[in-house]
N, C-alpha and C positions, 0 to 999 in steps of 0.2 A: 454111349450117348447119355449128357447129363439128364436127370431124372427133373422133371420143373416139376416146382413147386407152387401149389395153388395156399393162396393166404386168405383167409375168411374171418371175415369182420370178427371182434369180440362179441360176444351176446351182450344186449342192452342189459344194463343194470338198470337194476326194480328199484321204481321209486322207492324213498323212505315215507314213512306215515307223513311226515311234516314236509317233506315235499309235494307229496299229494294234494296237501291242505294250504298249503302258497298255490298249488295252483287254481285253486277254487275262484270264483268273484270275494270280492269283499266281502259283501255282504251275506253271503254263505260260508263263509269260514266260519260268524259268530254260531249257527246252528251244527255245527260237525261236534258231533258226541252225545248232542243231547235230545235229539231227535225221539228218540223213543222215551224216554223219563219224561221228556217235554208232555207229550199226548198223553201219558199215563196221568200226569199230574194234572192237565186241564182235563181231562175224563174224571177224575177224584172230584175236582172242583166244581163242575158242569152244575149239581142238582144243589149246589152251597153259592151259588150267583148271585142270589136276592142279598142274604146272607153276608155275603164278602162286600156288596155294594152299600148294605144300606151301613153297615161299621164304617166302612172307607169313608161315606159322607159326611159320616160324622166329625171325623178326621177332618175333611177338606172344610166344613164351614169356620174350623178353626181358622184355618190356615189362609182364606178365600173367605172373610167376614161380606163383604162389599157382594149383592148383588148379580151384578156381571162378570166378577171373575168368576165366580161360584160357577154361575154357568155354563160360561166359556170352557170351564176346566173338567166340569161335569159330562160334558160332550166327552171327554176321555175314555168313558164306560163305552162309547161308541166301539173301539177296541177289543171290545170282549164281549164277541158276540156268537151267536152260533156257525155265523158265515167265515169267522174269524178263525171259528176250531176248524171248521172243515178245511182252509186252505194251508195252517199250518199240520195239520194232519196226514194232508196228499201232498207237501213239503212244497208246497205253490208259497214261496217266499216273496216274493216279486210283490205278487197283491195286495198281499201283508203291507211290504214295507211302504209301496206307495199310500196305502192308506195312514199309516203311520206318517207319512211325512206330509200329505196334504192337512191333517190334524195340526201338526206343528205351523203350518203355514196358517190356518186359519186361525191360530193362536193368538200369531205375529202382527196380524192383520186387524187382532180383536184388541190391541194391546194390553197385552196378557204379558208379565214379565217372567222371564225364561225359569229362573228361580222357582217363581211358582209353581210350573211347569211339570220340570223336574222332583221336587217335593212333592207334588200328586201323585206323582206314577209311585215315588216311593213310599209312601204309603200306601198306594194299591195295591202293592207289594206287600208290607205291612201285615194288612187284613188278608192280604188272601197266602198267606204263610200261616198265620194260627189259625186257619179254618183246615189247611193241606196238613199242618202236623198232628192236628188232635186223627187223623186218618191214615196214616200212614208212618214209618218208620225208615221207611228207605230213604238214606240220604240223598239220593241221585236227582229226586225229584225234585225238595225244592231248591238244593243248585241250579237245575234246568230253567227254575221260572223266575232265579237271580239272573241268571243268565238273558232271558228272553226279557225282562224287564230294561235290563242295561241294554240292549239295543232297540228297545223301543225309547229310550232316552236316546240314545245317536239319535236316530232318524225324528224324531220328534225336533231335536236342534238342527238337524241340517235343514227341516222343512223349516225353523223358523231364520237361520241365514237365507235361506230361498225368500222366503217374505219380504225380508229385511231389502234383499239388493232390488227384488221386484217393486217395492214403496220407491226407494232411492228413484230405481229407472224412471217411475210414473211420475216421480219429483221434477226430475229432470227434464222428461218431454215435456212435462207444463212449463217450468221456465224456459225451455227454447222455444216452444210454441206463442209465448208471450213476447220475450225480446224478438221474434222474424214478426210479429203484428205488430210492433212498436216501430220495429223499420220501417217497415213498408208504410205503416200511417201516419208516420213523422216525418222520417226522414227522406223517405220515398218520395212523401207528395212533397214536400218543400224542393228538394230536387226537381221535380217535375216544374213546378210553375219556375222556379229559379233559371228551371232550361229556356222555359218560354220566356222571362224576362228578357233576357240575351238575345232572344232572337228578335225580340221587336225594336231591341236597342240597336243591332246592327244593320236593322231593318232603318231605322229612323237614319243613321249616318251616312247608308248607302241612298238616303234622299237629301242629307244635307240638314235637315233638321237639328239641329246640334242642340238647342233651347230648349227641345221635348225628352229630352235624354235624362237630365236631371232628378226628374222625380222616382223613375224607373228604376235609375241606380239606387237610391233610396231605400226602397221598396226591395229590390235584389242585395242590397246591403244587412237588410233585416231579416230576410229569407236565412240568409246563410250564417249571421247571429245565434236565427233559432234551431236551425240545424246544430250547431255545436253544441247550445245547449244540450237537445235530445241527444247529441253522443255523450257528451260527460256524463248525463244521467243514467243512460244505456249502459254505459262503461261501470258506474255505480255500481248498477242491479246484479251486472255479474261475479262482484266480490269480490275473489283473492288479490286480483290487479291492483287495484287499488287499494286492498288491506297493506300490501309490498310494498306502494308508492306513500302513503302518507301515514300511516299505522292505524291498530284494532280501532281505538278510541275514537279518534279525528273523523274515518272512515262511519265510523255509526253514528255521529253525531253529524255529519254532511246530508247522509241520509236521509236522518231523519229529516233534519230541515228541508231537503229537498223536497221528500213527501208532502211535510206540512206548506209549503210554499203551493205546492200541486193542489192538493186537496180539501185547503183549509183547516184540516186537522189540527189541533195544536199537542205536539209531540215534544218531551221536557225526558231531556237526559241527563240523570244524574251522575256523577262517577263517585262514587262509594269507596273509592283507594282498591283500584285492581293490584294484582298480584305482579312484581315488579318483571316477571317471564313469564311468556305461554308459547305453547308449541302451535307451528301454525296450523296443524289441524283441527285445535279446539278453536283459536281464531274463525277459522271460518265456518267450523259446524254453529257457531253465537249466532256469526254476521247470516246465515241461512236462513238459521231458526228466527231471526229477528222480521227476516225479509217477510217471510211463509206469515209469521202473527202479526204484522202489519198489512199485510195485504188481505188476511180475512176482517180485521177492522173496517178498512178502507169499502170492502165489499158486502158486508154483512153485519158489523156490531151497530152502527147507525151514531155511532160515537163521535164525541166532543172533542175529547180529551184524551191523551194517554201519557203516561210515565210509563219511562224506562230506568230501569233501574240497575248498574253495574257497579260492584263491588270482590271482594274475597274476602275470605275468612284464613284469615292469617297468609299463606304463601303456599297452599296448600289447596283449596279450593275456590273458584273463582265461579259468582253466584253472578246471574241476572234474572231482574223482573216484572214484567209487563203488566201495566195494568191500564182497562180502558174504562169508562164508563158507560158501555153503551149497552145493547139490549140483553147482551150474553141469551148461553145457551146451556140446556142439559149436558153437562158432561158426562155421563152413564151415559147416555144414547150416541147416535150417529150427531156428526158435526151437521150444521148447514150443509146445504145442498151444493158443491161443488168449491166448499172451502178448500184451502190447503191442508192437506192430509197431516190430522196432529199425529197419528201413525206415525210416518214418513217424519214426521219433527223427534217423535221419541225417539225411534229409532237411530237416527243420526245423534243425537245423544248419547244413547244409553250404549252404540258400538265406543264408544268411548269413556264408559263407566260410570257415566254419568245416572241423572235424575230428571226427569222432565214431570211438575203437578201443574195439574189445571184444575182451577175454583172457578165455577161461573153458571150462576142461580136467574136462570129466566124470571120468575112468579116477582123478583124481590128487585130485579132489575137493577143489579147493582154491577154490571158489567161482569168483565171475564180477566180472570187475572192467570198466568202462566207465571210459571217459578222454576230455574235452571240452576242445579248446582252440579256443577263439572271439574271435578278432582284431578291436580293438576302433579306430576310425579317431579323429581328433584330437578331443580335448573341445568341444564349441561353447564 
């Protein structure tokens, strides 16, 4: 009788160390090793706090002359705090990092340039390395708080890309929120009586009246005029369309005049010799940013007047610049009350390497001037 044979799986082979550590979260792969040097070395530091902060500060006012950054960035110390040791101590990472990224988010939001950002923490780093070495000798340590520094830099940039796209979105539901009120109270209501034109006119032929028809047509001739207008202007407000159909320049300078035709405003655009290519993403982060700083004019500067101003500096960077004369505001502080988010304008900027300044003195009332220089890479 043949003898059967039983076949039994291979024994699972043992992960390797570095397989272990791919299968971790992301975000826990940065703390695998240094977990215990880590705590050692914020237990060294714990009673050198004052110490490590008030050196660091000194550092950042260099670095953060200006008031509000100072501040903004000073909140960083919020990070190191007692509540901060104890969760990275019970390896509650999680906590950590969200606090770390909501920091980066309020950064984004404070318009704090990322740069800066990252230069604080390394300096905090900095000072609180010659307070950890004059105490210790073991290398391990302050590797560990190299370590925990550079992923408090990640997370610190990805709260401030979370900022960046949450500006954008809030960007964006306000202009869609404006062009569906622009329907609806333009073109909507012109539709509407337009409808009822038509119907008293067919009303009128199904009596024979033919001689009362005249004026009506008239009147529904001019309805549907003003309707086209509000779409070509509609069509305006939404930008690339029309950047495609008649190009950047033509496009902001229709604009403008359509505003000033609207508003009274008188709007003077210069062209300064643009750079003979631009890709169309900078094309419409201008035509945006143009939209956003005329429509706080229109709503809040109480202004006359504005110039705009488009130019480049050589073929390499293409500069515009807004100037209004109306009441301006503090720019250290919060904008007017339900302005367009100059946030939301830098940011769409500066994700393109750009530079957004804003000059604008309430007390001197010399209006509010914005200044865009957007660095443009070699022609395809």
């Amino acid at each position: 009788m043949k003898q059967r044979v039983i076949r039994r799986p291979p024994p699972e082979r043992r992960r390797t160390r570095a397989e272990q550590v791919a299968q971790k979260p992301p975000h826990r792969r940065i703390f695998v090793g240094i977990h215990r040097p880590l705590v050692r070395a914020l237990e060294l530091l714990s009673p050198e706090s004052e110490r490590v902060g008030s050196s660091w500060r000194r550092f950042l006012r260099l670095l953060a002359p200006g008031r509000k950054e100072f501040e903004a960035l000073e909140a960083i110390a919020e990070l190191d705090t007692k509540a901060r040791y104890r969760e990275l101590k019970s390896a509650k990472y999680e906590p950590f990092i969200e606090a770390v990224r909501r920091r980066g988010q309020a950064l984004a939001v404070q318009g704090v340039p990322e740069d800066q950002a990252v230069a604080a923490l390394a300096l905090y780093l900095e000072s609180a390395l010659s307070h950890l070495l004059e105490r210790t000798q073991d290398k391990a340590l302050p590797l560990s708080l190299v370590r925990l520094t550079s992923a408090i830099q990640r997370f610190v940039l990805a709260g401030y890309a979370h900022g960046r796209v949450t500006g954008w979105q809030r960007a964006d539901d306000q202009e869609r929120l404006r062009l569906s009120r622009d329907l609806h109270d333009e073109v909507g209501a012109d539709l509407v009586v337009l409808k009822l034109y038509i119907e008293m006119i067919a009303l009128e032929l199904k009596k024979g009246s033919v001689e009362r028809i005249g004026p009506k047509l008239e009147e529904a001739l001019a309805l549907i005029a003003h309707a086209l207008e509000s779409v070509r202007r509609l069509t305006l407000d939404l930008g690339p369309a029309v950047l495609e159909q008649i190009g950047f320049l033509p496009a902001i300078k229709l604009y403008c005049r359509q505003l000033g035709a609207r508003t009274g405003i008188s709007v003077q655009v210069r062209d300064a010799g643009l750079p003979k290519w631009m890709p169309s993403s900078h094309e419409t982060a201008l035509y945006r940013v143009l939209q956003g700083a005329l429509s706080n004019v229109v709503k809040h500067a109480r202004a006359r007047d504005v110039k705009v101003s488009i130019g480049g500096m050589g073929q390499t960077v293409v500069v515009m610049i807004i100037e209004d004369n109306g009441v301006g505001f503090s720019a250290s502080r919060n904008p007017p009350q339900g302005a367009f988010g100059l946030a939301a304008m830098r940011d769409r900027i500066e994700s393109l390497g750009g530079r957004l300044h804003v000059e604008s003195r309430p007390a001197r009332r010399t209006g509010t001037r914005i200044e865009i220089d957007l660095p443009l890479k070699a022609a395809p």
